[in-house]
C-alpha positions in Angstrom: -8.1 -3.7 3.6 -5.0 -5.6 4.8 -5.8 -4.7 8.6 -8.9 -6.0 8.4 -8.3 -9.3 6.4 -5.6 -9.5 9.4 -7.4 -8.9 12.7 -8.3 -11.9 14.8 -5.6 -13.8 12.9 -4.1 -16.4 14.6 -0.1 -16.0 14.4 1.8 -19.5 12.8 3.8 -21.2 15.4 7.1 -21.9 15.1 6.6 -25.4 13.5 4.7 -24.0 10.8 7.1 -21.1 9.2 5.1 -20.0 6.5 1.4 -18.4 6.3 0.2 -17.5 2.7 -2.9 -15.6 2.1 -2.5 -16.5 -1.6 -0.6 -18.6 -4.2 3.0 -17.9 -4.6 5.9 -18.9 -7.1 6.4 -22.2 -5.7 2.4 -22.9 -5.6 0.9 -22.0 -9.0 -2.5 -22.1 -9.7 -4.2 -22.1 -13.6 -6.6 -19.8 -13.8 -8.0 -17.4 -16.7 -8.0 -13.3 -15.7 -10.8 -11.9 -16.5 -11.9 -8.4 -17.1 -15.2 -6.5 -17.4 -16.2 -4.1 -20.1 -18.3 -1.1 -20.5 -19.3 0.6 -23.1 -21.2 4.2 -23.4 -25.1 3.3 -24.1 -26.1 4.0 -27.9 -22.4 4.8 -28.7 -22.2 5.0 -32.4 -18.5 6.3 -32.4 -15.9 4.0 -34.4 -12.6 4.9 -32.6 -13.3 5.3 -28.9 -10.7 5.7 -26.1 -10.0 3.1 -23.1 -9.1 3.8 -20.0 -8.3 0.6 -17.8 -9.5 0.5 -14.3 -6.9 -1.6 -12.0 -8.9 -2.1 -8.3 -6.9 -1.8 -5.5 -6.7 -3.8 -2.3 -2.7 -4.1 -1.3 -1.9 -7.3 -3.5 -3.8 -9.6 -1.7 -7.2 -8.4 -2.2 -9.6 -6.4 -4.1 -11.6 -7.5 -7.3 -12.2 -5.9 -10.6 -16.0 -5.4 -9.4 -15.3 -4.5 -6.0 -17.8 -1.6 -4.9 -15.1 -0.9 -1.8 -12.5 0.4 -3.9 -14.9 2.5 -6.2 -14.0 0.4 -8.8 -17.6 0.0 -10.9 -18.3 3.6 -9.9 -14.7 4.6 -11.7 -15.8 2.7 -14.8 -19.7 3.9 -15.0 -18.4 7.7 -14.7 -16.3 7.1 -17.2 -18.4 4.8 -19.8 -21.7 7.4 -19.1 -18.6 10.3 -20.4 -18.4 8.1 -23.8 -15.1 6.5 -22.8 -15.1 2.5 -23.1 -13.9 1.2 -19.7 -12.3 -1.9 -18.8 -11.7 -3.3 -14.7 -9.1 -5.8 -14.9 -8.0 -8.7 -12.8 -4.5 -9.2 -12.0 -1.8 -11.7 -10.3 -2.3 -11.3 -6.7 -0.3 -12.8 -3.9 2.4 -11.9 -0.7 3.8 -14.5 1.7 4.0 -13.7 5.5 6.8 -15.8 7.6 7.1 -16.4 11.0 9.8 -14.8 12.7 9.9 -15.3 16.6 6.8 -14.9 16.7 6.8 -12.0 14.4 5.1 -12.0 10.9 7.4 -10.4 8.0 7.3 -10.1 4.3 10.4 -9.3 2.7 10.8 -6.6 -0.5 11.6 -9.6 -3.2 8.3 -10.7 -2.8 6.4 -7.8 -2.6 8.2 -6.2 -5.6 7.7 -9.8 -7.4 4.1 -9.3 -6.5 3.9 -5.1 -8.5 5.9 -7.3 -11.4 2.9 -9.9 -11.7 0.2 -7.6 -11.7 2.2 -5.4 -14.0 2.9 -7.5 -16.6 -0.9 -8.7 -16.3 -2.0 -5.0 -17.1 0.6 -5.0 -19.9 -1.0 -8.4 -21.0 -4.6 -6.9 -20.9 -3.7 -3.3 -22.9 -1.9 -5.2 -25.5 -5.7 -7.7 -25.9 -7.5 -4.4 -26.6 -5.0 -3.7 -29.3 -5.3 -6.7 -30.9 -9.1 -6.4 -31.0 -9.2 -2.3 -31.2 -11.4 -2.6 -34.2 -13.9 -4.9 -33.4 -13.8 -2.8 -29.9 -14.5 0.0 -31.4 -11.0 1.5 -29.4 -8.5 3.9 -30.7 -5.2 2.5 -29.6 -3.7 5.7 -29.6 -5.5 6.7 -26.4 -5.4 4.1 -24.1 -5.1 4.8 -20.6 -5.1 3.7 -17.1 -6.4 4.7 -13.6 -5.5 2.5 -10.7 -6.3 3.6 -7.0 -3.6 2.5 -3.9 -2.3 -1.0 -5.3 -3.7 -0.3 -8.5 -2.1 3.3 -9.1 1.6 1.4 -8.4 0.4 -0.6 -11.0 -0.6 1.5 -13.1 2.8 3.7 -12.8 4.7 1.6 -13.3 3.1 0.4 -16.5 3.3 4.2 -17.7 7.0 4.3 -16.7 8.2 1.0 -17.8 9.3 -0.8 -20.9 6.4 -2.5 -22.0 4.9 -3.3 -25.4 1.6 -2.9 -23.8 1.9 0.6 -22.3 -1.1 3.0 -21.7 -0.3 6.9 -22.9 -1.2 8.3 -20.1 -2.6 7.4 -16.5 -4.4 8.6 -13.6 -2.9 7.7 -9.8 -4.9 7.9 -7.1 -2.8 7.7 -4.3 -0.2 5.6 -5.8 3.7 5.4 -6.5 6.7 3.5 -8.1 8.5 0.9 -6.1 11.6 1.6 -7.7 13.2 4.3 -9.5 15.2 2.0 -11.3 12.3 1.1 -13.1 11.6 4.6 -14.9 12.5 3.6 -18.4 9.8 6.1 -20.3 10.1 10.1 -18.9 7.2 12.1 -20.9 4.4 10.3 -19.3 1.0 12.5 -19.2 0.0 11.7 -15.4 -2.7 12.7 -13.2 -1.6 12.5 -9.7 -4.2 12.6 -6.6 -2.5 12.2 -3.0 -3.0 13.2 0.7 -1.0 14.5 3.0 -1.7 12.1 5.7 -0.8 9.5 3.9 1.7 6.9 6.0 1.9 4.4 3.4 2.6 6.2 -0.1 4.1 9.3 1.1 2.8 12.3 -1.5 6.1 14.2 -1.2 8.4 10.8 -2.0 6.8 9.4 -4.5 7.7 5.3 -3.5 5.6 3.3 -2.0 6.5 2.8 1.8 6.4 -1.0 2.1 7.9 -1.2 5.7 4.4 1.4 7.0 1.9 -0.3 5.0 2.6 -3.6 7.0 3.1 -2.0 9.7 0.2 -0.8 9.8 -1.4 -4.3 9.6 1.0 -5.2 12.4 3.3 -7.3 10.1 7.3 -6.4 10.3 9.1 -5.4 7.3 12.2 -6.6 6.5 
């Protein structure tokens, strides 16, 4: 997704030394996030479990109804298999520089960028416990599934020290940016990974920030 929001893009000169694709801490934009609900037809249950979709899309794209990321598949699979399913939106936003002619992003922002969107799934799980009964949602079995961007989310949600925390989660090709971070230990966790993968290495479980940008021809550093 980020090499093709990237290619034909014109590189900043040197007089302008910052490119954002999106708002960042020093340019905040108001705006309400949203989510989208579904709910198993003719349901008649009273306590239901959640799980809630986070889309993917590398932290500067993606939407909670995006049909590229599988997301409203995720969430109709689910819903039609009597689970209520939420797709959230979260903070997104990363800041290129110019550097000689070179664009960078550096790991403060990026790692600033998983804190936003975690703390907005955090914000979201502990909505559906404040209106579990009128939900119909059994707060004792809320979960989470998050694919690329969306499973780092989603781990480290699981792992961290939040008051809204889901019980269990489902990574599709996702990791934690820092080990630091792993507060909580008896997680249930679903993991799904390849091989092949340059950006999330399966067998090193943290997310490879220098490859994914390279990748999109922007340096790490």
């Amino acid at each position: 997704m980020i090499s093709s929001l990237m290619s034909g893009l014109d590189l900043p000169s040197e007089e302008c030394p910052v490119l954002s694709f999106f708002q960042n801490s020093s340019d905040i934009q108001k705006k309400e996030l949203r989510l989208d609900l579904y709910e198993p037809i003719g349901d008649t249950v009273e306590n239901r479990p959640l799980v809630v979709v986070v889309h993917g899309g590398g932290f500067i794209a993606g939407e909670k109804n995006d049909n590229s990321q599988q997301t409203i598949r995720y969430c109709d699979s689910l819903a039609a298999r009597g689970y209520v399913t939420a797709s959230i939106e979260y903070r997104k936003g990363l800041v290129l520089r110019n550097r000689k002619n070179e664009l960078h992003i550096d790991e403060v922002d990026f790692k600033r960028a998983v804190s936003w969107a975690t703390e907005d799934l955090s914000a979201a799980i502990m909505f559906f416990k404040k209106h579990a009964k009128e939900l119909k949602i059994d707060t004792n079995k809320i979960f989470t599934l998050g694919n690329s961007s969306g499973a780092v989310i989603a781990l480290n949600n699981a792992f961290g020290n939040f008051k809204g925390r889901a019980k269990a989660t489902i990574s599709l090709w996702g990791a934690v940016i820092d080990t630091s971070f792993l507060v909580e230990k008896n997680i249930p966790i679903m993991l799904v990974h390849g091989k092949n993968d340059e950006i999330i290495p399966y067998d090193k479980g943290q997310v490879s920030i220098s490859a994914l940008f390279r990748k999109a021809g922007v340096f790490f550093s």
